[in-house]
C-alpha positions in Angstrom: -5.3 15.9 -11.4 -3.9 12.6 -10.8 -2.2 12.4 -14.2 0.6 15.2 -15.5 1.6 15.7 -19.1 5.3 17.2 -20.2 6.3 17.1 -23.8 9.9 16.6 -23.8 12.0 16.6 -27.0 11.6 13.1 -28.3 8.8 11.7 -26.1 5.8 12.3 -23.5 6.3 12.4 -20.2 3.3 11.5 -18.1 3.9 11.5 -14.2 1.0 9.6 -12.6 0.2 11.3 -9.0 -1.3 8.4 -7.3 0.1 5.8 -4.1 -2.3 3.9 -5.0 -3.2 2.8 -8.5 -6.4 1.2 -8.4 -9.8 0.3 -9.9 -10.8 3.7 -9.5 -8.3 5.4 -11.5 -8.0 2.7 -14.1 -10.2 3.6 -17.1 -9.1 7.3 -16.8 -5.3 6.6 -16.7 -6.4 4.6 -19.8 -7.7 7.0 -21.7 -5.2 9.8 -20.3 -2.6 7.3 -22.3 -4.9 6.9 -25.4 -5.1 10.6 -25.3 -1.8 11.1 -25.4 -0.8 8.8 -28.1 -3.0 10.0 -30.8 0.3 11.0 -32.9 2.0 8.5 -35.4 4.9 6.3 -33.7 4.0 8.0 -30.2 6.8 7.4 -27.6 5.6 7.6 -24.0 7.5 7.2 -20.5 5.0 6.8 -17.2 6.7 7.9 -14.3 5.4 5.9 -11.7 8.1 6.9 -8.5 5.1 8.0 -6.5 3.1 4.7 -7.0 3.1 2.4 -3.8 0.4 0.1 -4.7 -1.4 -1.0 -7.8 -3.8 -3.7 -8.6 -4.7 -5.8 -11.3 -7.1 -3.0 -12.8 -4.5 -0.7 -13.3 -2.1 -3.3 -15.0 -4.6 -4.3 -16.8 -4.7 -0.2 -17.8 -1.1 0.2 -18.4 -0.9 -3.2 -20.4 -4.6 -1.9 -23.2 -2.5 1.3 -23.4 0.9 -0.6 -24.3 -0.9 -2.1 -27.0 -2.6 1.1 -28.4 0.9 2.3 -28.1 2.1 -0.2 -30.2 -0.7 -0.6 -32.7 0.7 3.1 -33.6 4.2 1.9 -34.2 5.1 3.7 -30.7 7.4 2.8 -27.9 6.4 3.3 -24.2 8.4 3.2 -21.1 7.9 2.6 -17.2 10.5 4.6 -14.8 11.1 4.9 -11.3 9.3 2.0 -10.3 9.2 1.2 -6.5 10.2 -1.6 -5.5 7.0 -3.2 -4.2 5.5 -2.6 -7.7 8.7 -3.9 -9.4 8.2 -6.9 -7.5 4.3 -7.6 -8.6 6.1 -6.6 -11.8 8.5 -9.6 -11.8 6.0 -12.3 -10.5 3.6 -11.6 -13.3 6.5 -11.7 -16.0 5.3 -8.5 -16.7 9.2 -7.0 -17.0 9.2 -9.2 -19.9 6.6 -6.7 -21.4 6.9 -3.7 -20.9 10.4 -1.6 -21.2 11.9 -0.3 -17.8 14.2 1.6 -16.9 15.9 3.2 -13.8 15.1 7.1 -14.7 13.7 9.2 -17.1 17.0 10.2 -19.1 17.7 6.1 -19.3 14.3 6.2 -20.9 14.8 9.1 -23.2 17.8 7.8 -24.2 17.0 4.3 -25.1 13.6 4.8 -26.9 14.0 5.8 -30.6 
């Protein structure tokens, strides 16, 4: 499976298993995240150390599951981003978006 799930004690943990985050994988990492938001006020942190590459797809993924998030009151966070995607990141203003953060423990701590 290219997506892995771990309930943690204030949030959801998905690691996504990919190098490359493409068109392919897009809807279902969408719907992995809608899945796993279903709760009120859902809090999620995407672990995305082992992505190398990612296109616009799976941006535009990440950014319809941000809002679902949010619609639900929730917080979601992005970790261990490389620094190729941080970069693609930073050129689309996208770090003004979304909520990143060096590690997993930053994450847990910092979302409510």
């Amino acid at each position: 499976m290219n997506y892995k799930k771990q309930v943690l004690d204030n949030a959801t943990l998905i690691t996504v298993n990919l190098s490359e985050a493409g068109l392919n994988q897009s809807e279902e990492f969408k719907n992995f995240i809608y899945d796993n938001s279903s709760a009120s006020e859902p809090k999620l942190v995407i672990d995305m150390s082992n992505i190398k590459y990612m296109d616009s797809s799976f941006i535009g993924a990440l950014v319809a599951g941000l809002k679902h998030v949010l619609s639900k009151n929730g917080e979601m966070g992005l970790v261990n981003i490389q620094d190729d995607v941080l970069a693609l990141f930073e050129l689309t203003r996208l770090d003004k978006v979304f909520k990143i953060y060096d590690s997993v423990e930053d994450a847990l701590i910092n979302l409510k």
